[in-house]
BAFIBA-361051 format. One record per residue: residue number from 1; x, y, z of N, C-alpha, C in turn. Coordinates in pm, 1 decimal, padded with zeros to 6 digits. Last residue first. Layout:
BEGIN
pos NUM; n.xx X; n.yy Y; n.zz Z; ca.xx X; ca.yy Y; ca.zz Z; c.xx X; c.yy Y; c.zz Z $
...
//
This chain:
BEGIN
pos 72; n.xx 01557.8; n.yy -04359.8; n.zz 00218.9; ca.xx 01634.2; ca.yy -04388.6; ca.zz 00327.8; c.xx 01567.9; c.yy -04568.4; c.zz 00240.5 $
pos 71; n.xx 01573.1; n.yy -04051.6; n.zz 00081.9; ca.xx 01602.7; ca.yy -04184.4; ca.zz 00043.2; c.xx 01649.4; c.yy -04285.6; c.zz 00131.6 $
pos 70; n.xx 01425.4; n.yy -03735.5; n.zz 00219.1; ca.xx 01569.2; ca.yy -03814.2; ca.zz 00248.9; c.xx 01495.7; c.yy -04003.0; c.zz 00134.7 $
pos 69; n.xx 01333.7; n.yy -03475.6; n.zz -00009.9; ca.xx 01314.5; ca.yy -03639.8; ca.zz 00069.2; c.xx 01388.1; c.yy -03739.6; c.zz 00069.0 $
pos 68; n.xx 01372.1; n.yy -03136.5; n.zz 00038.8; ca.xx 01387.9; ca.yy -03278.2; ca.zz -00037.1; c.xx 01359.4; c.yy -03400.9; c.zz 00074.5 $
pos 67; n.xx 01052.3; n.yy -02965.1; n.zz 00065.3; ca.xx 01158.3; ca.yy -03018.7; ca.zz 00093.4; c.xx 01212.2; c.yy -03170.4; c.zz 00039.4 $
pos 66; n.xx 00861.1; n.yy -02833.6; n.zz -00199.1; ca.xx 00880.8; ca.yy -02918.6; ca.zz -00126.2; c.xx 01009.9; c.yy -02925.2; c.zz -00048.7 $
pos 65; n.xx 00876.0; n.yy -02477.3; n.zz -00286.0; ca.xx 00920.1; ca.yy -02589.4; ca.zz -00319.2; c.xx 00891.5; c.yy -02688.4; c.zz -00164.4 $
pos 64; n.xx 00613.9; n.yy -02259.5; n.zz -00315.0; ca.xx 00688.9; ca.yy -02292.8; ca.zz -00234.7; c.xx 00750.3; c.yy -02415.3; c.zz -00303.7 $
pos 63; n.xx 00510.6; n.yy -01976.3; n.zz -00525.6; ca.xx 00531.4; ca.yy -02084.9; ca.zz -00494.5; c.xx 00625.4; c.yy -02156.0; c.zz -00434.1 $
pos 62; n.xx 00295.1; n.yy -01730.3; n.zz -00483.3; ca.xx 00448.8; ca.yy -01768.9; ca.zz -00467.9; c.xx 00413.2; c.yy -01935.9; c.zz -00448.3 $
pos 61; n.xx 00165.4; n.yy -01527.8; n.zz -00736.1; ca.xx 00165.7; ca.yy -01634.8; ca.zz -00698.4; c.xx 00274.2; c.yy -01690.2; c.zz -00646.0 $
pos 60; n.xx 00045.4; n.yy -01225.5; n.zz -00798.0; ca.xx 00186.5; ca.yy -01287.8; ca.zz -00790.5; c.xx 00159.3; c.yy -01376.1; c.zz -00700.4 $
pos 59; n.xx -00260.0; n.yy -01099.0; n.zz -00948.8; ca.xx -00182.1; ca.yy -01150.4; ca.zz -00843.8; c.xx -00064.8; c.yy -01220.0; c.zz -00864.3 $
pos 58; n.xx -00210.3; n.yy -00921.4; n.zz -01187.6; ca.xx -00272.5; ca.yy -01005.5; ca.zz -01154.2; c.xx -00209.0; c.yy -01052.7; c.zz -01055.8 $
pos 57; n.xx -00199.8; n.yy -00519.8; n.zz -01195.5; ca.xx -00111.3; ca.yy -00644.5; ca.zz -01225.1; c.xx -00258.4; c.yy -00782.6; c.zz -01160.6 $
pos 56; n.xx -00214.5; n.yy -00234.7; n.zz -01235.1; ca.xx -00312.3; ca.yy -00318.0; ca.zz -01186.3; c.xx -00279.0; c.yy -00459.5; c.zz -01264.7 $
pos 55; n.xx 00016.3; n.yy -00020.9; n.zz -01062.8; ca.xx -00008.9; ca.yy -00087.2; ca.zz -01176.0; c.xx -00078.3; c.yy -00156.1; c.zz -01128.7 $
pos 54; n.xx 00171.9; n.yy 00293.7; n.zz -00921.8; ca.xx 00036.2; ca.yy 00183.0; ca.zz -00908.0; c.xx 00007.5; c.yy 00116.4; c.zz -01045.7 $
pos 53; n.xx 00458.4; n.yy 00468.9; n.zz -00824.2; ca.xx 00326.6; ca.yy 00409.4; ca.zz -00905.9; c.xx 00274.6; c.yy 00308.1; c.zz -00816.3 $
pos 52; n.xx 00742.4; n.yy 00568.3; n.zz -00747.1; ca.xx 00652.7; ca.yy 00520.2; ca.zz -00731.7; c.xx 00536.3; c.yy 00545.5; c.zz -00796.0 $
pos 51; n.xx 01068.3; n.yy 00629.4; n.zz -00920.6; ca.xx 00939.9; ca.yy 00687.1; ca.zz -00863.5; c.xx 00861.4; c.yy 00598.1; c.zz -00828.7 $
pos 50; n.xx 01419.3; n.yy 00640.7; n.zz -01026.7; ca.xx 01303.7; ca.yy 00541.4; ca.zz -01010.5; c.xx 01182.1; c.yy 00655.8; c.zz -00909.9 $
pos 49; n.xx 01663.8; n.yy 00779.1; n.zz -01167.5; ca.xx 01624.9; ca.yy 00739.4; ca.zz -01080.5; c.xx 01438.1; c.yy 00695.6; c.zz -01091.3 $
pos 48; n.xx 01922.5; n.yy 00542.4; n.zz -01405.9; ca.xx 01833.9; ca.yy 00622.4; ca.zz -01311.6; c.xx 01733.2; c.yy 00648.5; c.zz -01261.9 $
pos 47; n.xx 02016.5; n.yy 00318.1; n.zz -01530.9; ca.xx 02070.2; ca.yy 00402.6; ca.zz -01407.9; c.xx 01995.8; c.yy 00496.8; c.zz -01349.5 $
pos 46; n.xx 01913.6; n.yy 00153.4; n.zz -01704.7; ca.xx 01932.6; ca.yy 00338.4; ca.zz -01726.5; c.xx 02050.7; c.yy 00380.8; c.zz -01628.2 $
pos 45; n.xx 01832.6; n.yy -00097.5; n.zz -01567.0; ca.xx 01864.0; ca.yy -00078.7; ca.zz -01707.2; c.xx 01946.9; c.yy 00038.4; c.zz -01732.3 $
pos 44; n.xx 01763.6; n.yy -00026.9; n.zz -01324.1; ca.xx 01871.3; ca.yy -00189.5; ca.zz -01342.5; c.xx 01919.5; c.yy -00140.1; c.zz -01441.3 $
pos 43; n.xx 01683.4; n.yy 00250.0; n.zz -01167.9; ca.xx 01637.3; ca.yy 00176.1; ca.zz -01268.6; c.xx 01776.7; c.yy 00071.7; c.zz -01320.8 $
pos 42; n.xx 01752.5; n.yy 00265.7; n.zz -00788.8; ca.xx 01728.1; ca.yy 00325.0; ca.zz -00935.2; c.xx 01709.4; c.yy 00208.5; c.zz -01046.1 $
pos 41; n.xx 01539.4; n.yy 00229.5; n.zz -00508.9; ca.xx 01612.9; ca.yy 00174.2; ca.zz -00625.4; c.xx 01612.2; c.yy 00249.1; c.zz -00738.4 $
pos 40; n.xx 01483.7; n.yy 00289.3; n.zz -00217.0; ca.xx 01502.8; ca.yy 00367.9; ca.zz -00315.6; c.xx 01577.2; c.yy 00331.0; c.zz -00422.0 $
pos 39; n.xx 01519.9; n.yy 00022.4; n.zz -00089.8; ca.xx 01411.5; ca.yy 00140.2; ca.zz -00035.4; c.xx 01374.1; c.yy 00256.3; c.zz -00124.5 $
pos 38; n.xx 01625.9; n.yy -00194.9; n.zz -00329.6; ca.xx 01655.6; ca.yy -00090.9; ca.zz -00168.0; c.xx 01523.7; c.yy -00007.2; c.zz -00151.2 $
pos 37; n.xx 01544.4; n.yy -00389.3; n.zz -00489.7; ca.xx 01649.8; ca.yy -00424.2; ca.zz -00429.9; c.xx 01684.5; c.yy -00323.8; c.zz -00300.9 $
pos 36; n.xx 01142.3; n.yy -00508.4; n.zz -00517.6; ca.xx 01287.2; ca.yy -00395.3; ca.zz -00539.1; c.xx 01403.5; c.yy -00416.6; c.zz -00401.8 $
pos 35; n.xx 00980.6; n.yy -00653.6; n.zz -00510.3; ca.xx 01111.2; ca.yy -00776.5; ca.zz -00519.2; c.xx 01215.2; c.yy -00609.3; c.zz -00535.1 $
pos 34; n.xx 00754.3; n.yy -00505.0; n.zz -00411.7; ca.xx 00818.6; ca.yy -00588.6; ca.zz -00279.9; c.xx 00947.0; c.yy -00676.1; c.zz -00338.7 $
pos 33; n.xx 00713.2; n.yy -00294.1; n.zz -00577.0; ca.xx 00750.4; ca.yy -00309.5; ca.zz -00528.8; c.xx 00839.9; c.yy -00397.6; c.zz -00376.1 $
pos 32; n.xx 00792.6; n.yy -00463.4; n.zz -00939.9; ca.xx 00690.9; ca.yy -00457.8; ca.zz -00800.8; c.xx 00770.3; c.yy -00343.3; c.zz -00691.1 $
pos 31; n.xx 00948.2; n.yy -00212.6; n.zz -01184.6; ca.xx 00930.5; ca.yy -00334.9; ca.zz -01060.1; c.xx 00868.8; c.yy -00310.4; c.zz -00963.4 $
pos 30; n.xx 00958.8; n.yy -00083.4; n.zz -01507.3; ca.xx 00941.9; ca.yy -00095.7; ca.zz -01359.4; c.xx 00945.8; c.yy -00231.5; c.zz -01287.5 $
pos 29; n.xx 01114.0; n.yy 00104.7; n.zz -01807.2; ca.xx 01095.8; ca.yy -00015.9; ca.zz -01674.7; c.xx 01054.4; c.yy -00026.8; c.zz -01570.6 $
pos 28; n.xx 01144.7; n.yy 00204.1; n.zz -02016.1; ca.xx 00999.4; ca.yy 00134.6; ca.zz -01986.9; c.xx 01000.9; c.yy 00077.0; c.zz -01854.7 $
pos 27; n.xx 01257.3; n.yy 00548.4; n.zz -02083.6; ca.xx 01273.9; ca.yy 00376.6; ca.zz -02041.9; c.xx 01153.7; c.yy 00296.7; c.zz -02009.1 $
pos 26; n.xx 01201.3; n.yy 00771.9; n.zz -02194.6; ca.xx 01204.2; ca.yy 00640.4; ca.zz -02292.8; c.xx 01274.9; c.yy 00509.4; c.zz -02259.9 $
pos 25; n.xx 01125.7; n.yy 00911.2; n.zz -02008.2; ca.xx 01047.5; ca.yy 00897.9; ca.zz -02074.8; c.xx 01077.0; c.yy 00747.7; c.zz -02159.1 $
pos 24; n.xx 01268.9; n.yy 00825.4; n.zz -01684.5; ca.xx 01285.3; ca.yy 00844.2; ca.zz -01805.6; c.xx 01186.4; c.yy 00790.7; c.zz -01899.4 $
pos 23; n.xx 01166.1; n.yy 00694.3; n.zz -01406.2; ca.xx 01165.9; ca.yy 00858.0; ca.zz -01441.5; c.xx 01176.7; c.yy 00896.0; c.zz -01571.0 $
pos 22; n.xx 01085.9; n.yy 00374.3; n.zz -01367.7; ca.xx 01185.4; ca.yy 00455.8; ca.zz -01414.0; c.xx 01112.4; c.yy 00595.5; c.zz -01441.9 $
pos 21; n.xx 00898.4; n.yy 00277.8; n.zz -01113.3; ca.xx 00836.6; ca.yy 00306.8; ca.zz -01241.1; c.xx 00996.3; c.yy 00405.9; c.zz -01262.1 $
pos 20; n.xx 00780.3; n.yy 00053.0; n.zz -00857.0; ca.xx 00832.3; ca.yy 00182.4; ca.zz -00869.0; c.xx 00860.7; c.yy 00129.9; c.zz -01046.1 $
pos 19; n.xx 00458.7; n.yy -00006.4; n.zz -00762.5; ca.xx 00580.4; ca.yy -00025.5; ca.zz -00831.5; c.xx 00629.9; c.yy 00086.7; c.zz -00808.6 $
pos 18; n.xx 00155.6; n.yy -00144.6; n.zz -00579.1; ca.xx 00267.8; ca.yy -00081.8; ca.zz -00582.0; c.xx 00400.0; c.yy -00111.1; c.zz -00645.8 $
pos 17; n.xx -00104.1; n.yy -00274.5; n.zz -00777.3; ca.xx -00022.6; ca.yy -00345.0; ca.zz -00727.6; c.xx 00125.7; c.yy -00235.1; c.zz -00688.9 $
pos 16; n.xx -00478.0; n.yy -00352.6; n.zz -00740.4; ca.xx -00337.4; ca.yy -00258.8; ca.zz -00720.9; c.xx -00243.2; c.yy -00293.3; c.zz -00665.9 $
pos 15; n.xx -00518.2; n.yy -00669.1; n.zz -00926.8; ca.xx -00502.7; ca.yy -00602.8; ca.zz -00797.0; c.xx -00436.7; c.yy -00465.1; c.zz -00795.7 $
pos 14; n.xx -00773.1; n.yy -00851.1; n.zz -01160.8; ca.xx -00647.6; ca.yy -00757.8; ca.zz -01139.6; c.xx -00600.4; c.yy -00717.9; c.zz -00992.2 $
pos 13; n.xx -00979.5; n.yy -00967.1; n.zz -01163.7; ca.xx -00850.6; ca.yy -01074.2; ca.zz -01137.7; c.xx -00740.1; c.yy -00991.2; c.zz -01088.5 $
pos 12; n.xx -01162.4; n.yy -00858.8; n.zz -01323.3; ca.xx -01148.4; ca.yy -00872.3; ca.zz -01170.8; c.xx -01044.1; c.yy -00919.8; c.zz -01084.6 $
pos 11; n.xx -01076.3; n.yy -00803.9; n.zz -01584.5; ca.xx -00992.9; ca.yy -00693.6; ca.zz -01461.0; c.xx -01069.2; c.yy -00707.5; c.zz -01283.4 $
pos 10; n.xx -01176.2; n.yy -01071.6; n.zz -01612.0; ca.xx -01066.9; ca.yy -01050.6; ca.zz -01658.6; c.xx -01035.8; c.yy -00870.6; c.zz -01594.0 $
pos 9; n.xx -01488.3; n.yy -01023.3; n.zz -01622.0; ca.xx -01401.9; ca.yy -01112.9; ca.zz -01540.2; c.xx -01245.2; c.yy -01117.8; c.zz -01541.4 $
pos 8; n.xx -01466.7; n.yy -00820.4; n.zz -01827.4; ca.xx -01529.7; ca.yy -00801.3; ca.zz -01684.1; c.xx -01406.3; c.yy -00883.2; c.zz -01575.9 $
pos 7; n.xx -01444.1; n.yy -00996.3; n.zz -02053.8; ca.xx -01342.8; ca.yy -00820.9; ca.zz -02026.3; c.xx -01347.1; c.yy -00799.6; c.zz -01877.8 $
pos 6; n.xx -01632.3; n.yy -01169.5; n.zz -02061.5; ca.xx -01482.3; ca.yy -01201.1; ca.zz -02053.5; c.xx -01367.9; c.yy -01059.3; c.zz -02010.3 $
pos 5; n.xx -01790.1; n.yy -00931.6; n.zz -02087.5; ca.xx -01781.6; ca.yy -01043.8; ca.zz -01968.7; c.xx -01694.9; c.yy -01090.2; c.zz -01950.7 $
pos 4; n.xx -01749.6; n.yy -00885.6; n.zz -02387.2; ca.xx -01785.1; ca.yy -00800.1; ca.zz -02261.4; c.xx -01764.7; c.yy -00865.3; c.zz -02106.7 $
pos 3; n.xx -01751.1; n.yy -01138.2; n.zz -02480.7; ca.xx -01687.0; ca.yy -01064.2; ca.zz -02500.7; c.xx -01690.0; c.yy -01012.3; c.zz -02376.5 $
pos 2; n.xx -02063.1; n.yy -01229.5; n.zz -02532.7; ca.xx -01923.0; ca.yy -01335.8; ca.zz -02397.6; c.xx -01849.7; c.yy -01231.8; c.zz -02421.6 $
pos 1; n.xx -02208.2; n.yy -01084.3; n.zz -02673.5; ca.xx -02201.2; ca.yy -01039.1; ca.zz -02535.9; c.xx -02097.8; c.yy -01115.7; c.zz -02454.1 $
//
């Protein structure tokens, strides 16, 4: 039964996450949408054109860098 549970706890983690999703059957590619490059991006790889989706991704964690510290 840890199985099952582990399955559980593991698509709680998930979020809907808006992408856009290449149009071509035999491209695989998508991207979030908040790192896409325009309002309407085509696909980096193909060239072409891109759609919107929903993927249930795990949260995107941003991490901030410190500022550097003056050596005084």
């Amino acid at each position: 039964m840890e199985k099952t549970s582990d399955k559980v706890s593991d698509k709680a983690d998930l979020t809907a996450v808006p992408i856009w999703r290449c149009v071509d059957k035999e491209c695989k590619v998508w991207v979030r949408e908040e790192m896409a490059a325009s309002d309407t991006p085509e696909c980096p790889m193909c060239k072409g054109k891109m759609i919107r989706g929903i993927k249930h991704l795990p949260k995107l964690i941003h991490k901030h860098k410190s500022a550097p510290r003056n050596k005084a």
